[in-house]
N, C-alpha and C positions, 0 to 999 in steps of 0.2 A: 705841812702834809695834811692837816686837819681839814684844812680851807679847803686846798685842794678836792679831797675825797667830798667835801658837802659838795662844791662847784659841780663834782662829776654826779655824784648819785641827784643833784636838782638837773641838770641837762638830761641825765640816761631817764627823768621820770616826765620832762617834759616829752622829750621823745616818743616814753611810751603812752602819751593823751597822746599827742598827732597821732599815733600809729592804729591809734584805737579811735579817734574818732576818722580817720581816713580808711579802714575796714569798714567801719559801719555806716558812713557814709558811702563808700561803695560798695556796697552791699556785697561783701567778697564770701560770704558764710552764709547763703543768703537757701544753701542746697542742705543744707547742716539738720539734725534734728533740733528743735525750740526744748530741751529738757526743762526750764524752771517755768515753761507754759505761757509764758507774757507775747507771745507772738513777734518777738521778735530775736532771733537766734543769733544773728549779728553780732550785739555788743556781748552776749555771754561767748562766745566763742574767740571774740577780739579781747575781750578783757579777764573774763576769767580763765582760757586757756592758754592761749597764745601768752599773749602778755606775762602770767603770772608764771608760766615754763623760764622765759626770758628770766625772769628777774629772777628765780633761782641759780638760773644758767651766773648771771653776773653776780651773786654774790657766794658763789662757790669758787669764781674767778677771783674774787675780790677778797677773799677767806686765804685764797693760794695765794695770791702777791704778799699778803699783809703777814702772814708765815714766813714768806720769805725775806722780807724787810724787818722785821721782830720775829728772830728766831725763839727767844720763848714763849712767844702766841702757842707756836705747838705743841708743848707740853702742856700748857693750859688749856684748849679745847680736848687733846685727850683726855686732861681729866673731868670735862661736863662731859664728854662722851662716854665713858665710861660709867660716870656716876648717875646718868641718864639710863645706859643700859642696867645696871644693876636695879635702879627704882621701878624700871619696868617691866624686870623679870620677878622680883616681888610683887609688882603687883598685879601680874598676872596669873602666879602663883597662888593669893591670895583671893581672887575672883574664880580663879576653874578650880584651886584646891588642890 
């Protein structure tokens, strides 16, 4: 199962260099605003948007198969969720007061 999952997350990352350098070589973002200003809006848009959507997209997917194959994965992410939310309602408490 282990193998597997590397096999897939090296395939789904070469995927997304083709997919990113096939945007940027055709200039498919090309109408886009350039925000980090290097003149060419292209790859921020192919790689830091697009792409980095995607790859949340597949490991939220990847988070639910794996819950469902190891049912207590799910009690163990709620509890970093959890313990995540409380660290950061302290410490936002702690910053506004």
């Amino acid at each position: 199962m282990i193998v597997s999952l590397a096999v897939s997350l090296f395939v789904l990352n070469i995927v997304r260099v083709a997919g990113v350098f096939i945007a940027v070589s055709g200039r498919w973002f090309d109408g886009l605003p350039d925000p980090p200003g290097t003149g060419d809006a292209n790859f921020f848009w192919a790689h830091n948007v697009v792409a980095e959507i995607l790859a949340v997209v597949f490991l939220l997917a990847l988070t639910v198969a794996l819950c469902r194959v190891l049912p207590g994965l799910r009690g163990y992410l709620r509890e970093i969720v959890l313990l995540y939310a409380r660290e950061g309602k302290a410490m936002v408490q702690k910053i506004f007061g």
